[in-house]
FIKOL-954449 format. One line per field, with one value per residue (C-alpha): residue in one letter; x, y, z; residue number from 0. Coordinates in nm, 2 decimals. Example, Ala and Ser with C-alpha at 12.3 -4.5 7.8 and 13.67 -1.06 7.14 Angstrom:
2
residuo: (A;S)
X: (1.23;1.37)
Y: (-0.45;-0.11)
Z: (0.78;0.71)
num: (0;1)
***
This chain:
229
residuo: (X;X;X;X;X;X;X;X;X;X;X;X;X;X;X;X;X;X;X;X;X;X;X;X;X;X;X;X;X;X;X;X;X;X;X;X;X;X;X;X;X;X;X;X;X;X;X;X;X;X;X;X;X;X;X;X;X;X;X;X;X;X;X;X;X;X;X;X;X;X;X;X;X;X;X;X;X;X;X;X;X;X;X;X;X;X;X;X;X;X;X;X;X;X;X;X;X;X;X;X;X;X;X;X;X;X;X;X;X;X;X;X;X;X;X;X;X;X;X;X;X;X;X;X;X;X;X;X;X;X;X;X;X;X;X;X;X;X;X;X;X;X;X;X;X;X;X;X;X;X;X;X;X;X;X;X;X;X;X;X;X;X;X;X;X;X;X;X;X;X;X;X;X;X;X;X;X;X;X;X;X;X;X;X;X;X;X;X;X;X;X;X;X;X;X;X;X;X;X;X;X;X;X;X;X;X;X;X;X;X;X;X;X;X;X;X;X;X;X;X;X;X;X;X;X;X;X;X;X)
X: (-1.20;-1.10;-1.33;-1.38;-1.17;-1.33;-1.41;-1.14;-1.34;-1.48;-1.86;-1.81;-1.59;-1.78;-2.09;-1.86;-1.78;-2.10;-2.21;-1.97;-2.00;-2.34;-2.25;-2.02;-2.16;-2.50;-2.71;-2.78;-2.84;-2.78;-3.04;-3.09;-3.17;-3.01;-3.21;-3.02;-3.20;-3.26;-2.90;-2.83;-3.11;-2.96;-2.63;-2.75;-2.58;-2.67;-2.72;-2.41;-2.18;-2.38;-2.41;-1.96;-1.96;-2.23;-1.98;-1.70;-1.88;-1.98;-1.65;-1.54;-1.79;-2.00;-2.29;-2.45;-2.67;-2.93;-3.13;-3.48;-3.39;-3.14;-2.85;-2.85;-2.61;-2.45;-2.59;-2.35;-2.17;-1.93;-1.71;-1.67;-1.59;-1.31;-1.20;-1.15;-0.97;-0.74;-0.67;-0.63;-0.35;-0.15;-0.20;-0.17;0.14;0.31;0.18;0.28;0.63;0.71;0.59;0.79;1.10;0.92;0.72;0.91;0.88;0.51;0.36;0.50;0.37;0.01;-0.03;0.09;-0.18;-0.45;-0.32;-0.34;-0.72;-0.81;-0.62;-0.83;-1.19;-1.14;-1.33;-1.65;-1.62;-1.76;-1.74;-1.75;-1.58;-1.30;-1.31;-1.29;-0.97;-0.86;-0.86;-0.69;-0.39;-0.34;-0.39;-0.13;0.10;0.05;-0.04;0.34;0.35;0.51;0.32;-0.04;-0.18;-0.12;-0.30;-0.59;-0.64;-0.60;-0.82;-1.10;-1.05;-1.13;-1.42;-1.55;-1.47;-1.72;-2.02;-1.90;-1.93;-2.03;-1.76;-1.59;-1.53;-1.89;-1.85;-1.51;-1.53;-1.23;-1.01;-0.98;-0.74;-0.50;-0.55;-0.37;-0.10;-0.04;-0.05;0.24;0.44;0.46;0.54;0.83;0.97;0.90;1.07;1.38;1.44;1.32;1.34;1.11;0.97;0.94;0.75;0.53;0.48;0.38;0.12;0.00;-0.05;-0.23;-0.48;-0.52;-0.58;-0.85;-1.00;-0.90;-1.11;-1.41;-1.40;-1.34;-1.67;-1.85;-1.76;-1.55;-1.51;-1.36;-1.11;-0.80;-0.59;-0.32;-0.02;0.28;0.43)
Y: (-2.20;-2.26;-2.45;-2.29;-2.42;-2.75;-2.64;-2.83;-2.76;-3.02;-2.95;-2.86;-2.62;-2.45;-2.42;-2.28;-2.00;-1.95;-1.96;-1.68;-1.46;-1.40;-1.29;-1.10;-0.87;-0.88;-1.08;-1.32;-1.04;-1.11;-1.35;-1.51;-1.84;-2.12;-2.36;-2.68;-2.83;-2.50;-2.41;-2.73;-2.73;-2.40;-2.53;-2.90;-3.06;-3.30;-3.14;-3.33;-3.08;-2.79;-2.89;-2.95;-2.61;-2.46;-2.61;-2.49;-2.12;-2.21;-2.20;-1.90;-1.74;-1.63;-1.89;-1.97;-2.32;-2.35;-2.68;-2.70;-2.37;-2.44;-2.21;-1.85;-1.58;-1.45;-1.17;-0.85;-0.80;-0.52;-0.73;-0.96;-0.69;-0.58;-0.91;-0.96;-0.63;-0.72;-1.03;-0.92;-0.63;-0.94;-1.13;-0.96;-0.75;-1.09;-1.21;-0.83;-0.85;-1.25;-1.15;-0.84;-0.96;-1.14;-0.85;-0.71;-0.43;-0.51;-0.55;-0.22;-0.05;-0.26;-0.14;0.20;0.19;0.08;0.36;0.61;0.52;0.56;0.94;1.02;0.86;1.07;1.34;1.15;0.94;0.62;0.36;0.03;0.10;0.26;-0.04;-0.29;-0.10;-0.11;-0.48;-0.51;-0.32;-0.49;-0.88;-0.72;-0.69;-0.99;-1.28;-1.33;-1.47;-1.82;-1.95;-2.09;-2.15;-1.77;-1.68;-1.90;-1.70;-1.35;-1.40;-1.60;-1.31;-1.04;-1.22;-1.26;-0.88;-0.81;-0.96;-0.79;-0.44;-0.34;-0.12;0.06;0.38;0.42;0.52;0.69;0.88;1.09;0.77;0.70;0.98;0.88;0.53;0.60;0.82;0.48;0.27;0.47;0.48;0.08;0.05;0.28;0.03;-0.27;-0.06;0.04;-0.28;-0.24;-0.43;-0.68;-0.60;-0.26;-0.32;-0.55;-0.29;-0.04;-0.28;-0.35;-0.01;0.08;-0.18;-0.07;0.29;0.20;-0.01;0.24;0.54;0.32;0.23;0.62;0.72;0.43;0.34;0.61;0.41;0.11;0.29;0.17;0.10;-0.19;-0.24;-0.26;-0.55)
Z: (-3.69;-3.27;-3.10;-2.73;-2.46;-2.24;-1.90;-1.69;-1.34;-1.11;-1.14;-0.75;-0.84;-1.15;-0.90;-0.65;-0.88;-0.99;-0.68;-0.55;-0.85;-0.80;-0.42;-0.51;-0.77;-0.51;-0.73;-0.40;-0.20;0.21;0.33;-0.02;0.04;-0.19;-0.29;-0.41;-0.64;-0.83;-0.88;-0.99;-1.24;-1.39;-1.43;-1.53;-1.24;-0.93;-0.58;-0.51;-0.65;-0.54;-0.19;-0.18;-0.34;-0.07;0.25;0.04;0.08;0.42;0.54;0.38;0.58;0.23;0.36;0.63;0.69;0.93;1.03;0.86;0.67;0.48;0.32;0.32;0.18;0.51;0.67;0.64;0.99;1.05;1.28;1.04;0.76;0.99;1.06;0.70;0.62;0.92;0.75;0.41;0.53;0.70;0.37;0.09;0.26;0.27;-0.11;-0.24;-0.05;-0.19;-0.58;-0.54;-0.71;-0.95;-1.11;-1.45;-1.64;-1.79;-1.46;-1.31;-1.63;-1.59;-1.24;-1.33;-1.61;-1.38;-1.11;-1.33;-1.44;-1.07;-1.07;-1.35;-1.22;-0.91;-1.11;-1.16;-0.89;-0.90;-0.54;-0.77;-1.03;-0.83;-0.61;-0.95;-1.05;-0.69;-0.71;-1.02;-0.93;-0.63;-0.83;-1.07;-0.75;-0.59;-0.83;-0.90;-0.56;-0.54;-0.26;-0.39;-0.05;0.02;-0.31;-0.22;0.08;-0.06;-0.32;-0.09;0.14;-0.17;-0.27;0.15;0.12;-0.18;-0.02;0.29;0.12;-0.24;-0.21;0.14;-0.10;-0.08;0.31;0.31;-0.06;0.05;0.13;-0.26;-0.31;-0.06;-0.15;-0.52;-0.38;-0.13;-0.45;-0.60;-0.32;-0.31;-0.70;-0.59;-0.34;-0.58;-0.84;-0.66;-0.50;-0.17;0.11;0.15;0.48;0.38;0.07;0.27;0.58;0.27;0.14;0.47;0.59;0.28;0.36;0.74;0.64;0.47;0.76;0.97;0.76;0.73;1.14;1.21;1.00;1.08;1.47;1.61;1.95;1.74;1.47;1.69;1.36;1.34;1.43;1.25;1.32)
num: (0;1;2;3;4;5;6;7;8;9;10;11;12;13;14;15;16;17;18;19;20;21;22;23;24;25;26;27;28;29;30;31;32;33;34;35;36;37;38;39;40;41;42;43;44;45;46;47;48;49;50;51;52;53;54;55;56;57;58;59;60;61;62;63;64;65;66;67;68;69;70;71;72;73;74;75;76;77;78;79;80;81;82;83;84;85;86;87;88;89;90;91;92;93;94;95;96;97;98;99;100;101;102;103;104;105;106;107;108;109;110;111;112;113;114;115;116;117;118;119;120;121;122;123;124;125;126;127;128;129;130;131;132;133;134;135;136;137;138;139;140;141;142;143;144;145;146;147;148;149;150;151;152;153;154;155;156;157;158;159;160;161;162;163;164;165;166;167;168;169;170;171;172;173;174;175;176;177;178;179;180;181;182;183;184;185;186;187;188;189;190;191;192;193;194;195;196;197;198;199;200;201;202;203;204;205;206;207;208;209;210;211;212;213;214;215;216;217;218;219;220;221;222;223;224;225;226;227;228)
***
């Protein structure tokens, strides 16, 4: 019989993503306050590590920490939800283009796989879900990416991006049809060997459009789109 794996994480690093988890799958709701010492009695920890992992969140922009209040989940800003989805385009269009060459046979077919099971949701649409699978295809596209610094930032920009919005699909219901045909069309370049700037413009305009849908039903006046640099 296996004995479970040990648990190789720093304790800041386990309350980090414990932490985050619960932000992202809004569980600490905006405005939840944190209290130290109660996290780190529910994972049987000091309030040293909790408070490392609670700056670590504070600079991701997932926490703030006011004097003689204390930390809070971050109030949910649209400025800030655009900032990130401008980011993320410039990010993960780079990560997508650099693990393009890396990605075999299995991995097309994965992404393919996950594709396909957003086609067929499409008939009993469902935000979340949709928005689960979304993330999924693009990890399978991008975690091949050499650079770790860039995959530390895509990811931390995902998760800033789920306590942002539960899911953007929720606003732009329509966008999610497009959004698979996009997905396609990038597997095609990766497939065939594209260039890698055109693989990563692909990427990136996939990621704008949806910024772009959600800005043009939310704030008409803002939707100016992004260039394509």
């Amino acid at each position: 019989m296996s004995t479970p794996a040990a648990d190789t994480r720093s304790k800041s690093q386990r309350a980090y993503d414990w932490i985050r988890e619960r932000i992202a799958e809004q569980e600490f709701t905006p405005g939840y306050r944190l209290v130290l010492g109660t996290i780190a009695g529910e994972l049987d920890m000091s309030v040293v590590p909790v408070r490392e992992a609670i700056r670590q969140l504070e600079a991701e922009g997932l926490v703030t920490f006011e004097r003689n209040i204390g930390a809070r989940v971050a109030m949910v800003d649209d400025s800030q939800y655009r900032y990130s989805m401008q980011a993320l385009s410039i990010l993960e269009g780079a990560a997508t283009a650099l693990a393009a060459r890396a990605l075999d046979v299995d991995d097309i077919r994965r992404a393919r796989e996950i594709n396909e099971l957003m086609t067929e949701s499409l008939d009993h649409f469902d935000p979340r879900s949709f928005t689960r699978l979304n993330q999924e295809f693009h990890a399978v596209l991008f975690e091949r990416c050499a650079n770790p610094r860039m995959l530390e930032l895509v990811q931390a920009e995902w998760a800033r991006l789920g306590h942002l919005r539960d899911s953007t699909f929720s606003f732009v219901p329509g966008r999610a049809q497009e959004s698979v045909r996009e997905h396609e069309h990038v597997l095609a370049l990766i497939e065939r060997g594209a260039p890698l700037t055109e693989i990563e413009h692909a990427a990136r305009r996939h990621r704008s459009a949806t910024l772009d849908a959600y800005m043009t039903h939310e704030h008409p006046d803002q939707a100016l789109g992004l260039p394509n640099f």
